[in-house]
C-alpha positions in Angstrom: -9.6 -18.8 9.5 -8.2 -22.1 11.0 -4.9 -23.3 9.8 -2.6 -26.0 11.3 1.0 -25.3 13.1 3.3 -27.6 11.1 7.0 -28.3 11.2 9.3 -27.8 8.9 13.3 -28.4 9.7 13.6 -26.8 12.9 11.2 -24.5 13.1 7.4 -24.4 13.4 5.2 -22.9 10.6 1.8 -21.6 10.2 0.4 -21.2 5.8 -0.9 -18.2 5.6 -4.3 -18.0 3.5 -3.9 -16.4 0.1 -6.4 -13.9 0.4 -5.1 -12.9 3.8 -1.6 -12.3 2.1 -3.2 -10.5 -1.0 -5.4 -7.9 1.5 -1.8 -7.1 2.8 0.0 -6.5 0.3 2.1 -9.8 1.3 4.0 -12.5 -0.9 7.2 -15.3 0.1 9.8 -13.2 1.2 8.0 -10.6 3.4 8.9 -9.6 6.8 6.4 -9.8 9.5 6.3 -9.0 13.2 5.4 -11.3 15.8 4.0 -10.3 19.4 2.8 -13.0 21.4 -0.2 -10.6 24.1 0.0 -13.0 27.1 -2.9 -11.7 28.8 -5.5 -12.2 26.2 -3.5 -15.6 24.6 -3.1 -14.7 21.6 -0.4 -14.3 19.2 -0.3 -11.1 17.1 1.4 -11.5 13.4 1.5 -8.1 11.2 3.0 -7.4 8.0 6.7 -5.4 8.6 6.2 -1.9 6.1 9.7 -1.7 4.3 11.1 1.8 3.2 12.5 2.4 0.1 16.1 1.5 0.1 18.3 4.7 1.2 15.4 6.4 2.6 16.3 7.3 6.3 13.9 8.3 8.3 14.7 12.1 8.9 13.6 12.1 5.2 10.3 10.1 5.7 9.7 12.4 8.9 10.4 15.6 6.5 8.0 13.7 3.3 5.4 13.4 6.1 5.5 17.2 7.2 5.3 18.3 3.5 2.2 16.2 3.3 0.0 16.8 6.1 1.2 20.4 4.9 0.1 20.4 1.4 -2.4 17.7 1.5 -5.1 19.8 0.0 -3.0 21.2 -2.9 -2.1 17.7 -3.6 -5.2 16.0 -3.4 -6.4 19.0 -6.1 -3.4 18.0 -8.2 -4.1 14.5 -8.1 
């Protein structure tokens, strides 16, 4: 997809497709990270993954355990 650098205030935008957005779960608002790879030119924009509010990541780690743990009880369950 080609889309055009455009400014805006201060800063320096580039639109983001629609469909691009949808496949990623993205809408206005949504965090992203941005890595420019020097050796191969390019720059690298990905979609930030928020956690639940209050969810610290001992708990996620521990969720993630139970998982790969049980993952075959749950996927019967499911």
């Amino acid at each position: 997809m080609i889309r055009k650098i455009f400014k805006t205030g201060n800063s320096i935008v580039v639109s983001l497709p629609i469909d691009a957005r949808e496949r990623l779960g993205m809408q206005p608002g949504s965090e992203v990270e941005v890595e420019v790879d020097e050796s191969e030119g390019v720059l690298i924009i990905r979609p930030v993954k928020q956690q639940a509010a209050g969810i610290t990541p001992e708990f996620a780690s521990i969720v993630d355990e139970f998982i790969d743990e049980y993952q075959q009880v749950l996927d019967a369950l499911a």
